[in-house]
C-alpha positions in Angstrom: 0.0 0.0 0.0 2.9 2.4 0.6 4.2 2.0 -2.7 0.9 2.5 -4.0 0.4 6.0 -1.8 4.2 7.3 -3.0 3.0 6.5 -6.4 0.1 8.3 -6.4 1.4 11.1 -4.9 4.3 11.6 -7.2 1.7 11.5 -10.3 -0.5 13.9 -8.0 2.8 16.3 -7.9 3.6 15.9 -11.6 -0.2 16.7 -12.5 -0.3 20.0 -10.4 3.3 20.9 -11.6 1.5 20.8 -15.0 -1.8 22.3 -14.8 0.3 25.5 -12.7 2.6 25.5 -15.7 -0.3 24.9 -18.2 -2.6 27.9 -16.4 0.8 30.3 -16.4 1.8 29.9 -20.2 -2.1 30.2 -21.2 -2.7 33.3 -18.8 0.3 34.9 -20.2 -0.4 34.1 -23.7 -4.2 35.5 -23.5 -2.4 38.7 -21.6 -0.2 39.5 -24.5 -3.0 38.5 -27.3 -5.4 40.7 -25.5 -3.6 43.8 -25.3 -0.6 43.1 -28.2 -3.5 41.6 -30.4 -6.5 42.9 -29.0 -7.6 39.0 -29.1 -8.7 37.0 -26.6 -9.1 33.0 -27.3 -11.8 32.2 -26.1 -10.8 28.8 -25.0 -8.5 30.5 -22.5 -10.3 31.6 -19.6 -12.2 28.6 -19.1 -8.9 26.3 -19.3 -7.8 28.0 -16.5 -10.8 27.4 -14.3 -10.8 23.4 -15.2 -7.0 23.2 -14.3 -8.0 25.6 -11.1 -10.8 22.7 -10.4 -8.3 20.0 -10.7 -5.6 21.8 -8.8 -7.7 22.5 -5.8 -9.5 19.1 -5.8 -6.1 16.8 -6.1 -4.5 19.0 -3.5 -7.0 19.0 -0.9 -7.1 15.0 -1.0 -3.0 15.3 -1.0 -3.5 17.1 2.2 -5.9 15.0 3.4 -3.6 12.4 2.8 -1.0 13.8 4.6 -3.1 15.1 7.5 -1.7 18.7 6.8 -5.1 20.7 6.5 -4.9 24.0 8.6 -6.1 23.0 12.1 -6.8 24.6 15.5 -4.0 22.9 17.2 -4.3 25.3 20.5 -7.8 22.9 21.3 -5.8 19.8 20.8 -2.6 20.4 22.4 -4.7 20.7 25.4 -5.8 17.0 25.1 -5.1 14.1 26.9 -3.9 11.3 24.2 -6.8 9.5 24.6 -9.2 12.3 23.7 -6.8 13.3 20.8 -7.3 10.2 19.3 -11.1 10.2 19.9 -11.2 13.7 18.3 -9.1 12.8 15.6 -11.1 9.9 15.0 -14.5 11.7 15.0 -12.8 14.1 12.6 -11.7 11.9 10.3 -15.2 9.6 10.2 -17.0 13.0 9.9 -14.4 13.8 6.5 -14.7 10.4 5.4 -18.6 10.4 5.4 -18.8 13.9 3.6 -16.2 12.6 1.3 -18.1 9.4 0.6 -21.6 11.3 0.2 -20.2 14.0 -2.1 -18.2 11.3 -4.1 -21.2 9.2 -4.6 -23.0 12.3 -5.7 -20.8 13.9 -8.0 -19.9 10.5 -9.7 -23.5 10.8 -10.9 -23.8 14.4 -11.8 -20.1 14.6 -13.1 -21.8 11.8 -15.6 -25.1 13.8 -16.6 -22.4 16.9 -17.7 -21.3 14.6 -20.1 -23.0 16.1 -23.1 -22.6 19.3 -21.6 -20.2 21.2 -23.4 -18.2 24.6 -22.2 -18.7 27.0 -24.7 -15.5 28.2 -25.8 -13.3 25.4 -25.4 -15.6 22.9 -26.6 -14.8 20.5 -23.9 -17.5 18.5 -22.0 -18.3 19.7 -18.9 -17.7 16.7 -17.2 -13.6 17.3 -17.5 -14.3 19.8 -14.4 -16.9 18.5 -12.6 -15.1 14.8 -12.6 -12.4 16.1 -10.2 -14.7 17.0 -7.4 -16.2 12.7 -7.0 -12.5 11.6 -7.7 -11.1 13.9 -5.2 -13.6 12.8 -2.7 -13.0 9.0 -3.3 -9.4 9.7 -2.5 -10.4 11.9 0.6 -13.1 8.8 2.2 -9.7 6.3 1.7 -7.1 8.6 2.8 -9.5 9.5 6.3 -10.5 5.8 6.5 -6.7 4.8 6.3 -5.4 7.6 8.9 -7.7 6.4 11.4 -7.3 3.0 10.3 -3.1 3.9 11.1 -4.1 5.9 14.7 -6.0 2.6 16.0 -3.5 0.5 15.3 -0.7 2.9 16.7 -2.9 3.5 19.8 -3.1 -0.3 20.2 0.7 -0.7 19.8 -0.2 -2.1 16.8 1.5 -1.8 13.3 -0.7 0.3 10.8 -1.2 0.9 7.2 2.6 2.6 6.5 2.1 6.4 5.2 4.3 8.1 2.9 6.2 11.2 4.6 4.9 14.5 3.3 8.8 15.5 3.5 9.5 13.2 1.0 7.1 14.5 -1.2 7.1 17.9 -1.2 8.4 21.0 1.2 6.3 23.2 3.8 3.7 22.1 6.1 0.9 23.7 7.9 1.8 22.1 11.2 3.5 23.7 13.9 7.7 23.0 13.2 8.2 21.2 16.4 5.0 18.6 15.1 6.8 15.7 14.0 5.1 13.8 10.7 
Protein backbone atom coordinates (compact mmCIF):
# COMPACT_ATOMS: atom_id res chain seq x y z
CA UNK A 1 0.00 0.00 0.00
CA UNK A 2 2.93 2.36 0.56
CA UNK A 3 4.24 2.01 -2.73
CA UNK A 4 0.91 2.54 -3.99
CA UNK A 5 0.36 5.97 -1.80
CA UNK A 6 4.17 7.32 -2.99
CA UNK A 7 3.00 6.45 -6.43
CA UNK A 8 0.06 8.33 -6.40
CA UNK A 9 1.36 11.08 -4.92
CA UNK A 10 4.33 11.61 -7.18
CA UNK A 11 1.67 11.45 -10.34
CA UNK A 12 -0.46 13.91 -8.00
CA UNK A 13 2.80 16.35 -7.90
CA UNK A 14 3.61 15.85 -11.58
CA UNK A 15 -0.17 16.69 -12.51
CA UNK A 16 -0.31 20.04 -10.43
CA UNK A 17 3.30 20.88 -11.55
CA UNK A 18 1.52 20.76 -15.01
CA UNK A 19 -1.80 22.32 -14.79
CA UNK A 20 0.27 25.54 -12.66
CA UNK A 21 2.61 25.52 -15.69
CA UNK A 22 -0.27 24.90 -18.17
CA UNK A 23 -2.58 27.86 -16.39
CA UNK A 24 0.81 30.32 -16.41
CA UNK A 25 1.84 29.88 -20.20
CA UNK A 26 -2.07 30.17 -21.18
CA UNK A 27 -2.69 33.31 -18.78
CA UNK A 28 0.35 34.88 -20.25
CA UNK A 29 -0.38 34.08 -23.71
CA UNK A 30 -4.24 35.51 -23.45
CA UNK A 31 -2.39 38.72 -21.65
CA UNK A 32 -0.22 39.52 -24.53
CA UNK A 33 -3.02 38.54 -27.27
CA UNK A 34 -5.40 40.66 -25.46
CA UNK A 35 -3.58 43.84 -25.27
CA UNK A 36 -0.64 43.14 -28.25
CA UNK A 37 -3.49 41.63 -30.43
CA UNK A 38 -6.53 42.85 -29.00
CA UNK A 39 -7.57 39.01 -29.05
CA UNK A 40 -8.67 37.02 -26.60
CA UNK A 41 -9.08 33.03 -27.32
CA UNK A 42 -11.81 32.22 -26.07
CA UNK A 43 -10.84 28.79 -24.96
CA UNK A 44 -8.52 30.45 -22.50
CA UNK A 45 -10.29 31.56 -19.56
CA UNK A 46 -12.18 28.56 -19.15
CA UNK A 47 -8.90 26.31 -19.34
CA UNK A 48 -7.76 28.04 -16.49
CA UNK A 49 -10.79 27.44 -14.27
CA UNK A 50 -10.81 23.43 -15.15
CA UNK A 51 -6.98 23.24 -14.33
CA UNK A 52 -7.98 25.55 -11.07
CA UNK A 53 -10.80 22.69 -10.35
CA UNK A 54 -8.30 20.05 -10.74
CA UNK A 55 -5.57 21.76 -8.76
CA UNK A 56 -7.74 22.47 -5.77
CA UNK A 57 -9.49 19.11 -5.76
CA UNK A 58 -6.08 16.80 -6.11
CA UNK A 59 -4.49 19.02 -3.45
CA UNK A 60 -7.02 18.99 -0.92
CA UNK A 61 -7.10 15.03 -1.01
CA UNK A 62 -3.04 15.28 -0.98
CA UNK A 63 -3.55 17.13 2.18
CA UNK A 64 -5.93 15.00 3.38
CA UNK A 65 -3.63 12.42 2.81
CA UNK A 66 -0.97 13.75 4.56
CA UNK A 67 -3.10 15.09 7.49
CA UNK A 68 -1.66 18.66 6.85
CA UNK A 69 -5.12 20.71 6.46
CA UNK A 70 -4.95 23.98 8.63
CA UNK A 71 -6.12 23.01 12.12
CA UNK A 72 -6.81 24.56 15.48
CA UNK A 73 -3.98 22.85 17.25
CA UNK A 74 -4.27 25.31 20.55
CA UNK A 75 -7.79 22.89 21.34
CA UNK A 76 -5.83 19.84 20.81
CA UNK A 77 -2.55 20.37 22.40
CA UNK A 78 -4.74 20.73 25.40
CA UNK A 79 -5.81 17.02 25.06
CA UNK A 80 -5.08 14.10 26.87
CA UNK A 81 -3.92 11.26 24.18
CA UNK A 82 -6.84 9.52 24.56
CA UNK A 83 -9.18 12.34 23.75
CA UNK A 84 -6.84 13.31 20.85
CA UNK A 85 -7.27 10.15 19.29
CA UNK A 86 -11.08 10.25 19.88
CA UNK A 87 -11.22 13.65 18.35
CA UNK A 88 -9.08 12.80 15.55
CA UNK A 89 -11.12 9.92 15.02
CA UNK A 90 -14.49 11.65 14.98
CA UNK A 91 -12.80 14.14 12.62
CA UNK A 92 -11.70 11.89 10.31
CA UNK A 93 -15.17 9.56 10.21
CA UNK A 94 -17.02 12.96 9.92
CA UNK A 95 -14.44 13.80 6.50
CA UNK A 96 -14.73 10.35 5.43
CA UNK A 97 -18.64 10.40 5.36
CA UNK A 98 -18.79 13.95 3.56
CA UNK A 99 -16.17 12.58 1.30
CA UNK A 100 -18.09 9.43 0.62
CA UNK A 101 -21.65 11.27 0.18
CA UNK A 102 -20.16 13.98 -2.05
CA UNK A 103 -18.24 11.29 -4.08
CA UNK A 104 -21.23 9.24 -4.60
CA UNK A 105 -23.03 12.26 -5.66
CA UNK A 106 -20.78 13.91 -7.95
CA UNK A 107 -19.95 10.47 -9.74
CA UNK A 108 -23.55 10.76 -10.92
CA UNK A 109 -23.80 14.37 -11.82
CA UNK A 110 -20.14 14.64 -13.12
CA UNK A 111 -21.80 11.76 -15.61
CA UNK A 112 -25.08 13.84 -16.63
CA UNK A 113 -22.40 16.91 -17.73
CA UNK A 114 -21.29 14.60 -20.14
CA UNK A 115 -22.99 16.11 -23.06
CA UNK A 116 -22.57 19.30 -21.57
CA UNK A 117 -20.18 21.24 -23.40
CA UNK A 118 -18.20 24.57 -22.19
CA UNK A 119 -18.67 27.00 -24.72
CA UNK A 120 -15.49 28.20 -25.76
CA UNK A 121 -13.30 25.36 -25.40
CA UNK A 122 -15.56 22.86 -26.62
CA UNK A 123 -14.81 20.47 -23.87
CA UNK A 124 -17.46 18.47 -21.99
CA UNK A 125 -18.34 19.67 -18.87
CA UNK A 126 -17.69 16.74 -17.22
CA UNK A 127 -13.62 17.31 -17.54
CA UNK A 128 -14.27 19.83 -14.41
CA UNK A 129 -16.93 18.51 -12.58
CA UNK A 130 -15.10 14.80 -12.55
CA UNK A 131 -12.42 16.11 -10.20
CA UNK A 132 -14.66 16.99 -7.43
CA UNK A 133 -16.17 12.73 -7.04
CA UNK A 134 -12.51 11.56 -7.73
CA UNK A 135 -11.10 13.93 -5.20
CA UNK A 136 -13.57 12.82 -2.69
CA UNK A 137 -13.01 9.02 -3.28
CA UNK A 138 -9.35 9.65 -2.53
CA UNK A 139 -10.36 11.93 0.63
CA UNK A 140 -13.06 8.83 2.20
CA UNK A 141 -9.71 6.26 1.67
CA UNK A 142 -7.06 8.63 2.84
CA UNK A 143 -9.48 9.48 6.27
CA UNK A 144 -10.46 5.81 6.49
CA UNK A 145 -6.66 4.80 6.29
CA UNK A 146 -5.44 7.62 8.94
CA UNK A 147 -7.72 6.36 11.45
CA UNK A 148 -7.27 2.99 10.34
CA UNK A 149 -3.09 3.94 11.11
CA UNK A 150 -4.12 5.90 14.70
CA UNK A 151 -6.03 2.58 16.04
CA UNK A 152 -3.47 0.50 15.28
CA UNK A 153 -0.75 2.93 16.70
CA UNK A 154 -2.94 3.52 19.80
CA UNK A 155 -3.09 -0.32 20.19
CA UNK A 156 0.74 -0.71 19.83
CA UNK A 157 -0.19 -2.09 16.83
CA UNK A 158 1.48 -1.76 13.32
CA UNK A 159 -0.68 0.29 10.83
CA UNK A 160 -1.18 0.92 7.25
CA UNK A 161 2.58 2.58 6.54
CA UNK A 162 2.11 6.39 5.16
CA UNK A 163 4.32 8.15 2.93
CA UNK A 164 6.24 11.23 4.58
CA UNK A 165 4.87 14.54 3.35
CA UNK A 166 8.84 15.45 3.54
CA UNK A 167 9.49 13.21 0.96
CA UNK A 168 7.14 14.51 -1.15
CA UNK A 169 7.06 17.90 -1.20
CA UNK A 170 8.37 20.99 1.23
CA UNK A 171 6.30 23.21 3.84
CA UNK A 172 3.66 22.06 6.08
CA UNK A 173 0.90 23.68 7.88
CA UNK A 174 1.81 22.14 11.23
CA UNK A 175 3.53 23.71 13.87
CA UNK A 176 7.74 22.98 13.20
CA UNK A 177 8.23 21.21 16.37
CA UNK A 178 4.96 18.57 15.07
CA UNK A 179 6.76 15.67 13.96
CA UNK A 180 5.13 13.84 10.74
Amino acid sequence: MYRALSLLCRASTVTLSVCIVAMTAIMVTLVVTRYVFAFSAPWSEEATRFLMVWMVMLGGAILVLFDDHITLYILVEKLGPRMRLLQAVAVRLVIAGVGAVTAWTGYEFAFSMAGVIAPGSGVSMAVPTIAVPISMTLITLFALLLILRDLAAHFGRTGPRMPRQSDHMDGSFRPAEDPE
